[in-house]
C-alpha positions in Angstrom: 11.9 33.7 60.8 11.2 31.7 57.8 9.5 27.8 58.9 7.9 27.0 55.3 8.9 28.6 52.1 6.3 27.1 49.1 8.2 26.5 45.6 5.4 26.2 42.6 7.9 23.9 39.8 6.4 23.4 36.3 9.9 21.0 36.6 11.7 23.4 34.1 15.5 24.8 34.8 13.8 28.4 35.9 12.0 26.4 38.6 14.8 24.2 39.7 17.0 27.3 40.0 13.7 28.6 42.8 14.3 25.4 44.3 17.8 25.6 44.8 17.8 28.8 46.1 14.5 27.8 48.2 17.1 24.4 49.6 19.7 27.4 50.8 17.1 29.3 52.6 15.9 26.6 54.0 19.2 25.1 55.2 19.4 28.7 57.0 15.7 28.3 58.6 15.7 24.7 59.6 12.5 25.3 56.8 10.0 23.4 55.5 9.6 23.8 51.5 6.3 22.7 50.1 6.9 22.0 46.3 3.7 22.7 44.3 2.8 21.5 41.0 -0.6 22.9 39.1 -1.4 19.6 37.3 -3.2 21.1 34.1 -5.9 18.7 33.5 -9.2 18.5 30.8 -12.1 20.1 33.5 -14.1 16.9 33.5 -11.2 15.1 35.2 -11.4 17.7 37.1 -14.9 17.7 38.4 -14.7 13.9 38.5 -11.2 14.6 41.3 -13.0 17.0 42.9 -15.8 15.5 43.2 -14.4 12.7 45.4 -15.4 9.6 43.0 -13.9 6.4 44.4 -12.9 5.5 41.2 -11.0 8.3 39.3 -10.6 8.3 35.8 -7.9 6.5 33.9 -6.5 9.5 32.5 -6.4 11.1 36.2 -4.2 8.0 37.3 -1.6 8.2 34.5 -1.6 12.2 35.2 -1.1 12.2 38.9 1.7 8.5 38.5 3.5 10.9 35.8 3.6 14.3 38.4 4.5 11.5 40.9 7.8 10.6 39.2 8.7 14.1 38.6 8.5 15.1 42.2 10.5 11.8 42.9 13.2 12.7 40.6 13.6 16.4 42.1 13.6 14.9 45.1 17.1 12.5 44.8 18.7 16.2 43.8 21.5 16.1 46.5 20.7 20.0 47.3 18.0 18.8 49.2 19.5 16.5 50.8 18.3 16.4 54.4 15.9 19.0 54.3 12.1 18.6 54.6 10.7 18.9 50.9 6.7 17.9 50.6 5.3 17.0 47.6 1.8 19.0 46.5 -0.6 18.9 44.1 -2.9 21.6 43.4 -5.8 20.9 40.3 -6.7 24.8 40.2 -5.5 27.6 38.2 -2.2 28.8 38.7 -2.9 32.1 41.2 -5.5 30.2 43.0 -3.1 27.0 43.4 -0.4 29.2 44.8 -2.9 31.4 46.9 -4.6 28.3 48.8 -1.5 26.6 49.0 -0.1 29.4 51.5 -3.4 29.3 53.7 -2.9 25.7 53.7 0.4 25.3 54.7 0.9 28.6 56.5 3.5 30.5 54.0 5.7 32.8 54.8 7.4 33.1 51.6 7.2 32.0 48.1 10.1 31.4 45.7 9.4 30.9 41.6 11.7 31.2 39.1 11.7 33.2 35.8 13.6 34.1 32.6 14.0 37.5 33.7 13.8 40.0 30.5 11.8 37.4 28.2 8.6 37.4 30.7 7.4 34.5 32.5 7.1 31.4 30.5 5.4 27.8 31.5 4.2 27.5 34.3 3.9 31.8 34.8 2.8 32.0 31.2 1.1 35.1 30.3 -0.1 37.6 33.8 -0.1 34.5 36.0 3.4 35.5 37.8 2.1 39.3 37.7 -0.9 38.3 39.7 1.1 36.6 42.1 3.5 39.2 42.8 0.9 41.7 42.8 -1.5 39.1 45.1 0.2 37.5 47.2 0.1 38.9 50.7 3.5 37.0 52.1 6.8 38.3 50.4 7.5 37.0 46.8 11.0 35.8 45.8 11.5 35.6 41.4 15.1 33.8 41.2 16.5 34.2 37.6 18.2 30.9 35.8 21.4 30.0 37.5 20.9 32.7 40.3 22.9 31.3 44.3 21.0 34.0 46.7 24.0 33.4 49.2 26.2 35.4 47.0 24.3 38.4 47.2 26.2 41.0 49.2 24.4 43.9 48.3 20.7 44.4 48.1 19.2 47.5 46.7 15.3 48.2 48.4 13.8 50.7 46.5 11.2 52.7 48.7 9.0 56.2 48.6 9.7 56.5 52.4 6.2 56.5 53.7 5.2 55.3 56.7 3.2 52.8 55.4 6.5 50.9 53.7 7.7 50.8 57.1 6.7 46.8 58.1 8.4 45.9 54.2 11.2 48.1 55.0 11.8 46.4 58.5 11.1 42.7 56.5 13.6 43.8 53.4 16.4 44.4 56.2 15.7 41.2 58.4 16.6 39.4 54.9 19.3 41.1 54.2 21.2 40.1 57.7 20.2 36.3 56.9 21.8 37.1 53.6 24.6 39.3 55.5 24.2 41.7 53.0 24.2 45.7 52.8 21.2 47.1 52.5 21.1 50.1 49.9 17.8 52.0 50.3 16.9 54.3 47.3 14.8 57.0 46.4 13.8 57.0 42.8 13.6 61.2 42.0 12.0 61.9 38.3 10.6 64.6 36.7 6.7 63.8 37.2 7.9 63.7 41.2 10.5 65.5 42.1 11.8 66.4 44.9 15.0 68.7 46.3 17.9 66.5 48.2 17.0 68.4 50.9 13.3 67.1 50.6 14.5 63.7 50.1 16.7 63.5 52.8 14.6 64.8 55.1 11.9 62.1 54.5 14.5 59.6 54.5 16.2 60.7 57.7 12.4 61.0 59.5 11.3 57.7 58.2 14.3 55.3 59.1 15.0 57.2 63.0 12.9 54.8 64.9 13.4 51.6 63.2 15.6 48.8 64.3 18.0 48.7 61.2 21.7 49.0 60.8 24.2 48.2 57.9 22.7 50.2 55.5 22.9 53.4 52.9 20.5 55.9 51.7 20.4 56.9 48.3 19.0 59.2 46.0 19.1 58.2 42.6 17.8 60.6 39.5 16.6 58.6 36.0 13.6 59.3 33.5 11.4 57.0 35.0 10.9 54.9 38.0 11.7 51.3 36.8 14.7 52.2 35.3 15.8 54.1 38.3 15.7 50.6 40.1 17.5 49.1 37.3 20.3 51.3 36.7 20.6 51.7 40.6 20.8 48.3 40.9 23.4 47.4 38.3 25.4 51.0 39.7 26.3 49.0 42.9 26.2 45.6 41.4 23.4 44.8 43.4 22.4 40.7 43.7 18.8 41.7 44.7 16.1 44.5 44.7 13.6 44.6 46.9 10.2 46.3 46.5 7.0 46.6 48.1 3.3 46.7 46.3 0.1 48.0 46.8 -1.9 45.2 44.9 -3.3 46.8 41.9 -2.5 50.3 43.1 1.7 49.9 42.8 3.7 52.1 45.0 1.5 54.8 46.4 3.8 57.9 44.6 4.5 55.8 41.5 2.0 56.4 38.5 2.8 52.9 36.6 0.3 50.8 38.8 2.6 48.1 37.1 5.9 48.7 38.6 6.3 45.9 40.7 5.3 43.4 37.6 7.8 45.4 35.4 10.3 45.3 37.8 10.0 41.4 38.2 10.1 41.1 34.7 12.9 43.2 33.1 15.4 43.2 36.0 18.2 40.7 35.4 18.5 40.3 39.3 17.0 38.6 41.4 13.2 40.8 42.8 11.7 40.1 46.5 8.5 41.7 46.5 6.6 42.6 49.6 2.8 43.5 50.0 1.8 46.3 52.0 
């Protein structure tokens, strides 16, 4: 069950596209969405905020009244009309905003938008939407511009079959029935690790008999490397979301690229839920 979903908005399109779809889930969930801004401000503003000065600094006012009217603006959208949006502020860094933010308010999902195969820009300039994909311990959800989740009816999960991807296999298929999609689950078979059908199916069949899913295929899908395995995959059965799970810095325990799931994120032109394991 999904009670708050937290939506960090540097105000651009990419983030009111998160929000939007962030407004359906929540319509779905009877959620909560906590909308946090990082307000970027000169360190000695800062200290002087954090300090808990009675008097803040002039520049800290007009800063905070500015973000103020933002959040007020979002908030007359009519896509969030009647749900329960709540305006946050965060003056750290961007991971450590985000990161705090879903202690604070008890997370169970983030939603952040992105411009797909151009990288992260704003807000998630740089490695900043990397680190929260590969950080985050609750599921991540990167919308890309102009993306309605609802419409999804097929949603590839990519997975090595271990045991250990079994809690984000079971969390992948829970979304899917809220999304009444199919779920496709694929194995990614390359040269650095192949691995016979019989092999694969094997491992598949042994991995997926005692859990509680249904509405779902098992696939076994051969390209040069892993990421574009996902990719190709994806766009074979004109998937509208691809799931995949991460180790933190390690990546998926079988894949060499520690980077996968930031590469993923990044170049796909669907829709990526990450989940931590």
């Amino acid at each position: 069950m999904i009670q708050n979903i937290l939506v960090p908005t540097d105000f651009s399109s990419q983030a009111e596209s998160a929000l939007k779809v962030a407004a359906q889930l929540a319509k779905k969930n009877n959620a909560k969405i906590y909308l946090l801004h990082i307000l970027e401000m000169p360190v000695h503003l800062v200290d002087l905020m954090s300090s808990g000065s009675s008097a803040p600094a002039p520049e800290a006012v007009f800063f905070m009244k500015q973000t103020h009217k933002k959040f007020e603006e979002v908030l007359e959208s009519s896509y969030l009309e009647g749900l329960d949006v709540i305006e946050t502020v965060s003056f750290e860094d961007v991971l450590n905003g985000i990161m705090d933010s879903c202690k604070k308010n008890n997370v169970d999902m983030i939603v952040m938008g992105s411009h797909g195969s151009s990288g992260f820009e704003e807000l998630f300039i740089g490695s900043n939407a990397e680190k929260v994909v590969r950080t985050s311990e609750k599921p991540v959800l990167v919308i890309k511009e102009d993306c309605n989740i609802f419409e999804v009816k097929d949603f590839v999960y990519a997975t090595n079959f271990d045991d250990e991807d079994k809690p984000s296999l079971v969390a992948a298929h829970q979304f899917a029935k809220l999304l009444e999609a199919k779920l496709h689950l694929v194995w990614i078979n390359t040269a650095n690790s192949f691995k016979t059908t019989s092999e694969t199916e094997e491992k598949m069949n042994l991995m997926i008999s005692d859990l509680p899913i249904d509405n779902y295929s098992l696939n076994i899908y051969n390209d040069i490397n892993v990421e574009k395995g996902i990719l190709n995959f994806a766009k074979s059965v004109n998937a509208g979301l691809i799931g995949i799970s991460t180790h933190g810095r390690k990546g998926l325990s079988h894949f060499i690229n520690g980077s996968l799931g930031e590469d993923v994120v990044n170049h796909a032109k669907r829709p990526v839920l990450t989940f931590k394991i």
